[in-house]
N, C-alpha and C positions, 0 to 999 in steps of 0.2 A: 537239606531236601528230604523230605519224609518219601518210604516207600512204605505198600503194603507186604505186611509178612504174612499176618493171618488174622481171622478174625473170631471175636468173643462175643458174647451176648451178655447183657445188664438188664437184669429184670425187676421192675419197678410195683408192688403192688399196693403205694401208697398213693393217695389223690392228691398231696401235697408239692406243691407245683414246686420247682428245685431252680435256684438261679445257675446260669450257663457256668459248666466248671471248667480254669481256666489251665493249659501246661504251656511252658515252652517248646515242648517239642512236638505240639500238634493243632496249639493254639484254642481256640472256645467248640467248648460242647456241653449242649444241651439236653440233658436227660429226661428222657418222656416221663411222662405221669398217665396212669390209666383214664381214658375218657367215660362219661357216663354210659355204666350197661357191661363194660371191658372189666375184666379181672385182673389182667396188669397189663402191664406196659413194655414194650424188647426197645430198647438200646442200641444197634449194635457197634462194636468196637473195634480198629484196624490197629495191627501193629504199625509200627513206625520206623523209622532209624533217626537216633539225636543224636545228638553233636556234646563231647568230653571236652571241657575244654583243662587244655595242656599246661595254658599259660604258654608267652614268649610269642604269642599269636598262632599256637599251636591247637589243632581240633583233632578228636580221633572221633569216628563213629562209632556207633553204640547201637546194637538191636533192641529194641524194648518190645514184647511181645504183646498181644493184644488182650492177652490175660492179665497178664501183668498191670497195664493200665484200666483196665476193667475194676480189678482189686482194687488198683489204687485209689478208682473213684469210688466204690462201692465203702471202703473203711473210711474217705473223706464224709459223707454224708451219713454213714451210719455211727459213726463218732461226731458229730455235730453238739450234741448232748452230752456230753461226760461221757465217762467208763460205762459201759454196759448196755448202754445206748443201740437202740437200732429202728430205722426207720422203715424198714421194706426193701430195700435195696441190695440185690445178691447177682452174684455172678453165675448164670446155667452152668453145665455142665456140659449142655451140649446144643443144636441150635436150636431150640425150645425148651421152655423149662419142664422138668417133668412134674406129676400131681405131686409127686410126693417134698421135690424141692419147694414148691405152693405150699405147702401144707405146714413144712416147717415156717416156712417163712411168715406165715400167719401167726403162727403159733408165740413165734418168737417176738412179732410184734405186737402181739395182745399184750405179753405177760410184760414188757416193757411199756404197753398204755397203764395195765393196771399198776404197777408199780410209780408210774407221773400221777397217778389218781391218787392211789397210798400217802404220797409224799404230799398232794395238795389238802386229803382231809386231818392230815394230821399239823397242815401248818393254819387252816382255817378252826381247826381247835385251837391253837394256842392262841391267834389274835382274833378269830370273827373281822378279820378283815380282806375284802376280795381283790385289793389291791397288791397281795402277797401272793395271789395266783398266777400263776407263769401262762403266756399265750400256748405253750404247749401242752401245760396242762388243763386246760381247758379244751382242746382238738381230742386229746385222749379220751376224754370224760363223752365231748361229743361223739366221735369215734365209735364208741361202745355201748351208746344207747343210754348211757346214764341220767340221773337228775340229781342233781345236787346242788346246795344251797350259795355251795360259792359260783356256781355257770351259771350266768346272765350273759342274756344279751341284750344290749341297749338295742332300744328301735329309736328310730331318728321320726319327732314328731310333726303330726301336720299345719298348717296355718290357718286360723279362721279368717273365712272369707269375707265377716264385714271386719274385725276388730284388727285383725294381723296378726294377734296371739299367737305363741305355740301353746297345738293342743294335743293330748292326746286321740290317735286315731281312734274313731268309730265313739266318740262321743254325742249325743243327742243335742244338749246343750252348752255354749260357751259357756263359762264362768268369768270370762269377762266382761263380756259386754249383754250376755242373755239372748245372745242368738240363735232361733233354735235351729240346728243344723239336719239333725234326722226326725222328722215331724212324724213318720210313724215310732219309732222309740218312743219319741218323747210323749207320747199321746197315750204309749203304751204305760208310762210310768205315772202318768199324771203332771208331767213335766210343764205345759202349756202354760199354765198361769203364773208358774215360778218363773219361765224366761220373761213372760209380760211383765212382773212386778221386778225382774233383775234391768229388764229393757227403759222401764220406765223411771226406777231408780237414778239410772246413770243419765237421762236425759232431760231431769227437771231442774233449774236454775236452782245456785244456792239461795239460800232462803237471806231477804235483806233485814237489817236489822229495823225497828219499826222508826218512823221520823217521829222526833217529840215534837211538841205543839210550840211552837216562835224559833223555829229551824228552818 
């Protein structure tokens, strides 16, 4: 049976949404993520009392403090990543975080973006390949405003509306079937006669071969 002893604050100044973290001796919790416009996000944490087990069907209780699990989840998620790792995730000191706890906490998550960034342009030298970039390195690189050759993002394309096609969005004319889709673009480009002759291409029977003469 859990009671409260005391309580801690988790402050969160990453947008990265975090799945419910799970104990036995308190069961699922959810740690906030800052919403749009929020500079971070409070947490807050109750101590407990869990249950030692003795063996022989024997339990003793046990205080865990609200700190203490605070910690606990704060080094779960900021060790998520390897050794060195830190995601924004720290325990106040007191019931609000102060500027200066923000500030490291900032600080300390920049230099761990720049260092996922370090690690991905040095792995996109060796292969030029974007498939060797981690989803996290890629949030870092976003994160801090960058642009770099291995962060793409796929845009999912649209349909032409006579042919079915995928096409890319805000194009003027199909390329498969020469439909013209934005008739000011296309007018603007000189497009108009090229979708006529791609339209009229795809719509004229194949040509038969000629009949010889006592056939």
């Amino acid at each position: 049976m859990s009671t409260e002893t005391s309580t801690a604050v988790l402050v969160n100044i990453s947008t990265e949404k975090w799945p419910p973290r799970h104990r036995t001796y308190f069961g699922s919790l959810q740690v906030r993520s800052p919403e749009p416009g929020e500079a971070y996000a409070v947490t807050p944490i109750r101590g407990c009392t869990g249950m030692m087990d003795l063996g022989d069907k024997r339990n003793m209780p046990i205080q865990i403090s609200a700190r203490e699990i605070a910690e606990d989840i704060a080094r779960e998620i900021n060790g998520d990543s390897g050794e060195g790792s830190f995601h924004g995730v720290f325990v106040a000191a007191g019931p609000e975080p102060t500027e200066a706890e923000l500030a490291d906490a900032r600080r300390r998550l920049e230099e761990f973006q720049h260092r996922l960034v370090a690690a991905a342009d040095l792995e996109w030298e060796r292969t030029k390949n974007p498939m060797f970039i981690t989803d996290l390195e890629r949030r870092a690189a976003r994160q801090l405003g960058l642009e770099k050759p291995w962060l793409y993002d796929p845009k999912p394309q649209a349909e032409c509306p006579v042919c079915a096609e995928k096409i890319k969005h805000g194009v003027a004319v199909c390329r498969s079937c020469g439909a013209i889709l934005d008739r000011e673009k296309a007018a603007h480009y000189g497009l108009f006669a090229a979708g006529r002759r791609e339209r009229h291409r795809n719509q004229e029977p194949p040509s038969q071969p000629p009949i010889e003469a006592g056939k």
